[in-house]
C-alpha positions as CSV (number, residue, x, y, z in Angstrom):
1,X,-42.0,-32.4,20.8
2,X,-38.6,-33.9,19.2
3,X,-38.6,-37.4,18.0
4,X,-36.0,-39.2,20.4
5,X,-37.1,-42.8,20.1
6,X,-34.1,-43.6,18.1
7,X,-32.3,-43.4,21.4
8,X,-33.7,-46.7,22.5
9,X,-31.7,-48.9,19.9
10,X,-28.2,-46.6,19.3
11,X,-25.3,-47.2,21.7
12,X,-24.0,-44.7,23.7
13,X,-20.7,-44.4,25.7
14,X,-23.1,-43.8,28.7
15,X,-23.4,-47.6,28.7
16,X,-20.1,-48.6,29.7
17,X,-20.4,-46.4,33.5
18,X,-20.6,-48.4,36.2
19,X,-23.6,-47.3,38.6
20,X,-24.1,-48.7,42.1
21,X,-27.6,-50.7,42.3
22,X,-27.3,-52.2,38.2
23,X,-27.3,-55.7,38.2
24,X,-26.1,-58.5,35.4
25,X,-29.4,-59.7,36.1
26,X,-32.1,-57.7,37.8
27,X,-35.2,-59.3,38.0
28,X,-33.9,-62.7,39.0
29,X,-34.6,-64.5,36.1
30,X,-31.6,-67.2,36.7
31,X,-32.9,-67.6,40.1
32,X,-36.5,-68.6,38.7
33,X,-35.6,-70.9,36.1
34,X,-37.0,-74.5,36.6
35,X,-35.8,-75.4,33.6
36,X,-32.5,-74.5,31.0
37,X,-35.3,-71.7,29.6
38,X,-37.9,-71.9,31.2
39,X,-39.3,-70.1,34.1
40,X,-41.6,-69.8,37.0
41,X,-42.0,-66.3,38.6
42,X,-45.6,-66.1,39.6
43,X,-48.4,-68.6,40.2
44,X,-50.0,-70.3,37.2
45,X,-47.8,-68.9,34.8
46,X,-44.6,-70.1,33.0
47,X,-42.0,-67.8,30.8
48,X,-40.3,-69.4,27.8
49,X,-37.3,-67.8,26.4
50,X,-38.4,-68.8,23.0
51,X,-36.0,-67.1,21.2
52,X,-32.3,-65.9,21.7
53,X,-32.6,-63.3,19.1
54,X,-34.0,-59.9,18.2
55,X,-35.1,-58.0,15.1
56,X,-33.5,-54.7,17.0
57,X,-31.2,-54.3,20.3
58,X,-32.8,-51.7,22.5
59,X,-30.1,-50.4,24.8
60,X,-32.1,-50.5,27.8
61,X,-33.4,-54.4,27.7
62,X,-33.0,-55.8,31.5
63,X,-31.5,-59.0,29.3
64,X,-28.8,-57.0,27.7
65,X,-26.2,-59.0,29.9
66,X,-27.5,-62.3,29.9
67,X,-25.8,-65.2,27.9
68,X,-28.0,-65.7,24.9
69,X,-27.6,-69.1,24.2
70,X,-29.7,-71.6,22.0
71,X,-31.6,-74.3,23.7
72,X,-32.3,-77.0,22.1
73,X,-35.5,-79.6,22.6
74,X,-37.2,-76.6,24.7
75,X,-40.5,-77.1,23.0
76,X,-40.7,-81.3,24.3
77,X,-39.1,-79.7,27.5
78,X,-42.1,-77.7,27.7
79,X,-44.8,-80.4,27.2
80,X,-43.3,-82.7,29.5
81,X,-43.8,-80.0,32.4
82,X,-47.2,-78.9,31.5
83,X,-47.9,-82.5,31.6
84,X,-47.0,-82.8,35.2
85,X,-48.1,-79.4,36.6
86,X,-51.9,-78.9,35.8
87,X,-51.6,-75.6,37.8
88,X,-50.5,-74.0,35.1
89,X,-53.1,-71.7,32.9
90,X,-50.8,-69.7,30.9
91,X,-47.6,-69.9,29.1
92,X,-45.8,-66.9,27.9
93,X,-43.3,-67.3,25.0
94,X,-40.6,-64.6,24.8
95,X,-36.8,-64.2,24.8
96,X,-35.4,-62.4,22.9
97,X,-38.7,-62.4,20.6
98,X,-40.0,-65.4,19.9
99,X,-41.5,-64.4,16.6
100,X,-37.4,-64.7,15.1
101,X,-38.7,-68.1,15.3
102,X,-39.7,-69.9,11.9
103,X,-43.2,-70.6,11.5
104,X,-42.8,-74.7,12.0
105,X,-40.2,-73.7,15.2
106,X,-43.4,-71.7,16.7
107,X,-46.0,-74.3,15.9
108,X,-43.7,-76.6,18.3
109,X,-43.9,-74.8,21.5
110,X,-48.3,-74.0,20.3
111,X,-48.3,-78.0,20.1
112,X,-46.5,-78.5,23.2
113,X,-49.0,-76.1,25.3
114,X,-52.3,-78.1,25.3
115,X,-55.9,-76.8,25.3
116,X,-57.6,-74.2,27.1
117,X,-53.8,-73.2,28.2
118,X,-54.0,-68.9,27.4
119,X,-50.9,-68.1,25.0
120,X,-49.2,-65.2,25.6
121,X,-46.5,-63.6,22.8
122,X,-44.1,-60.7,23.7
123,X,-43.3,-59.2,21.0
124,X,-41.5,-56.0,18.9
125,X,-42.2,-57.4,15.9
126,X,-45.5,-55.2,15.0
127,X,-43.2,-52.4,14.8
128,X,-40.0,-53.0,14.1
129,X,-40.4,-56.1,11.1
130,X,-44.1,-55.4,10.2
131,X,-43.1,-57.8,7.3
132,X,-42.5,-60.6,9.9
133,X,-46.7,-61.3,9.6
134,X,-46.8,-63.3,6.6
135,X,-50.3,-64.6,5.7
136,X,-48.8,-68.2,7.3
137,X,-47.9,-66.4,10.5
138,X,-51.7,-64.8,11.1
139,X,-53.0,-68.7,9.9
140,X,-50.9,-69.7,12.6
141,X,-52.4,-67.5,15.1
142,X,-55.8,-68.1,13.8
143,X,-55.9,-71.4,15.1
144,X,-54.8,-70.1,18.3
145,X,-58.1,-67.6,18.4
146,X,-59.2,-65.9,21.8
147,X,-56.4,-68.3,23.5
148,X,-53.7,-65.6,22.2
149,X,-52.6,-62.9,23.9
150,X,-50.1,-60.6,22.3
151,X,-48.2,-57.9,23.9
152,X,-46.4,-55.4,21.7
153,X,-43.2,-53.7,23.5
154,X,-43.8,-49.7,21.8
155,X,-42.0,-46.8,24.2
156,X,-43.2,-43.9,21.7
157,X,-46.2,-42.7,19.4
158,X,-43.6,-42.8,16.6
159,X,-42.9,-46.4,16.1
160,X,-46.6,-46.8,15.5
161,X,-47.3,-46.6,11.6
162,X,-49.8,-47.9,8.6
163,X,-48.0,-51.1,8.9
164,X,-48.7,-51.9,12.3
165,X,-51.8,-51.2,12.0
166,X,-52.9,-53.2,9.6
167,X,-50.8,-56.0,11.8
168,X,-52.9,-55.2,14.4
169,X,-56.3,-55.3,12.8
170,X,-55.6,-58.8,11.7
171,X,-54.6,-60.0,14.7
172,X,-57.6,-58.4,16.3
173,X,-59.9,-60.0,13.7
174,X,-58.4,-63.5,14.3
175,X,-59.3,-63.0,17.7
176,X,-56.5,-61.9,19.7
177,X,-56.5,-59.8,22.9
178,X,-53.5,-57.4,22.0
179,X,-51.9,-55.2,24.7
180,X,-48.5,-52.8,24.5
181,X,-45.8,-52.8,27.5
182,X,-43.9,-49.6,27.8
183,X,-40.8,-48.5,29.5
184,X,-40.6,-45.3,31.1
185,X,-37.1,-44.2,29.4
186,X,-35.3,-40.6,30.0
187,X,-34.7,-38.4,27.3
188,X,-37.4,-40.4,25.0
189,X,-40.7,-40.9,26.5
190,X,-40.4,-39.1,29.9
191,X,-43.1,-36.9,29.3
192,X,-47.0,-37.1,29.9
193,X,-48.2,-35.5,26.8
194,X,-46.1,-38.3,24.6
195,X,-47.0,-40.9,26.8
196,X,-51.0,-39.6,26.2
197,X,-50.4,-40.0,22.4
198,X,-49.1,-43.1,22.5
199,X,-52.3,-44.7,24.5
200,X,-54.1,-42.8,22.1
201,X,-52.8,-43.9,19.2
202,X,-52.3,-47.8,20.5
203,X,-56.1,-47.3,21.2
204,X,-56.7,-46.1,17.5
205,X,-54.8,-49.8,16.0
206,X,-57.0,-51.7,18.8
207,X,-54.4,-52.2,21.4
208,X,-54.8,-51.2,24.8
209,X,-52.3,-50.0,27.1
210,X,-51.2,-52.4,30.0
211,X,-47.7,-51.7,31.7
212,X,-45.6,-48.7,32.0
213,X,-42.5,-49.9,33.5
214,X,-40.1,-48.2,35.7
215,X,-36.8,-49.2,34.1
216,X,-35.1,-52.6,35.2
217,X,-31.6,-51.8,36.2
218,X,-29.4,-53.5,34.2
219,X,-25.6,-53.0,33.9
220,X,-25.4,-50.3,31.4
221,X,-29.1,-49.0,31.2
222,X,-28.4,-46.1,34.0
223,X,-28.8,-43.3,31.8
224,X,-32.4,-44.0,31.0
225,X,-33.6,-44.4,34.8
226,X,-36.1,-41.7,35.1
227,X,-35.9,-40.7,38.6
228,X,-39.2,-42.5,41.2
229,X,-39.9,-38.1,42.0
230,X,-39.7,-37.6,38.3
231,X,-41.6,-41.0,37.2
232,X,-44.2,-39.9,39.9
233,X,-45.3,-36.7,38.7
234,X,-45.3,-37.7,35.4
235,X,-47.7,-40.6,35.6
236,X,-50.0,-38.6,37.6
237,X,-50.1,-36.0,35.2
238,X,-50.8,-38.6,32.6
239,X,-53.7,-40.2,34.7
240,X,-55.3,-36.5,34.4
241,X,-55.1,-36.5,30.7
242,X,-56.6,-40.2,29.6
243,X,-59.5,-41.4,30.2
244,X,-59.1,-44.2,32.9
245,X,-59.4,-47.6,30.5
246,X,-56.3,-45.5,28.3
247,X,-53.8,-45.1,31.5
248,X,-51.2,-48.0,31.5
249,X,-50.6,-49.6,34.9
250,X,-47.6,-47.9,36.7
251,X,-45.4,-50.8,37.8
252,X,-42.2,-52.3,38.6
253,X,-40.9,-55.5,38.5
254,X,-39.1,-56.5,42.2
255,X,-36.5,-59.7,42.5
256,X,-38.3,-62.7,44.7
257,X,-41.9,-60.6,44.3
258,X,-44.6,-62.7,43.2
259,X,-45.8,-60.2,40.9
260,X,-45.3,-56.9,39.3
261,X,-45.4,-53.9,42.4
262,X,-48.0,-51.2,41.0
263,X,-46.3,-47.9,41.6
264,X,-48.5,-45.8,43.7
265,X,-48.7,-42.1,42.4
């Protein structure tokens, strides 16, 4: 099978077409925003856009259109909410990725979410800047033990190497739940038997497959929508393959839903 995932990250002309149905912002993130930053979509959660910047720009990111702006104070902004709203059992740092953060800017917003408040961390990092987890980045996460959640963003076995494995282990050992998010992407991952590998492998550096996403429509993302027929058919092939605990949950993310839709196949 040829190696396409390059395709995720290199621009093509095909981004510039205007398709009915793609949104500036498709999942409603402005609309959810409590806070410059920070957001409330579902119940008991909040999502901090840690970070304005990424290691890589994947051409099909739902935020691809959205003003990237710095926000400054957001870690006190933060604190001063979870104060207040005791409802609240999990905070989920992302962005851009939150790991472009400096070790002293990311034990801010950990400070600012008090204990036993899960952590979650959204992340390309494992992949893309392996070099990013630093002996002082795994301390920092150490501290956080079974409290941290991370969740790699990997569309294809092939970003998966040595390097993020051992990334993985020690994340693992420090006692971190780690999951992967994928997104269902035409021409690069749009086939069961890759899809397969890539649980596999995930499973093989002690990560466990969570989401496959039917792509967000974004302005300019078109020519990766795998058709619902296509998407179909493919993820039922894939839940004959796996062994149930391997098959990612088929889902899609819905504007004004209070959480993902799971994609029935």
């Amino acid at each position: 099978m040829r190696d396409n995932s390059r395709k995720q990250f290199e621009f093509s002309e095909k981004e510039n077409a205007k398709v009915r149905g793609f949104k500036r912002d498709p999942v409603g993130d402005k609309e959810a925003e409590i806070e410059s930053g920070i957001l409330q979509k579902y119940k008991g959660r909040l999502l901090v856009m840690a970070s304005n910047k990424c290691a890589v720009h994947c051409r099909f990111c739902f935020r691809k259109n959205m003003q990237k702006e710095s926000i400054p104070n957001l870690p006190e902004k933060l604190r001063k909410i979870l104060e207040k709203d005791k409802s609240i059992k999990e905070v989920i740092l992302s962005g851009g990725d939150p790991l472009m953060l400096c070790n002293s800017e990311l034990q801010a917003f950990f400070n600012a979410i008090p204990k036993p408040l899960k952590i979650r961390i959204h992340s390309r990092m494992a992949t893309v800047l392996p070099n990013r987890f630093t002996p002082a980045l795994q301390s920092l996460f150490k501290q956080l033990s079974s409290r941290l959640i991370f969740v790699a963003h990997i569309n294809h076995p092939s970003e998966l190497s040595k390097k993020s494995e051992r990334v993985f282990s020690s994340l693992s050992k420090n006692g971190a739940m780690l999951l992967n998010q994928s997104v269902l992407l035409k021409g690069i991952n749009d086939n069961a038997k890759i899809l397969a590998e890539l649980s596999e492998k995930l499973f093989s550096q002690r990560v466990l497959p969570y989401y496959l996403h039917q792509l967000d429509k974004a302005i300019g993302t078109a020519h990766f929508e795998v058709p619902i027929k296509k998407a179909k058919e493919i993820f039922k092939e894939l839940k004959e393959i796996l062994p149930g605990y391997l098959v990612p949950r088929f889902v899609r993310e819905i504007k004004g839903k209070k959480s993902k839709i799971w994609i029935n196949c």
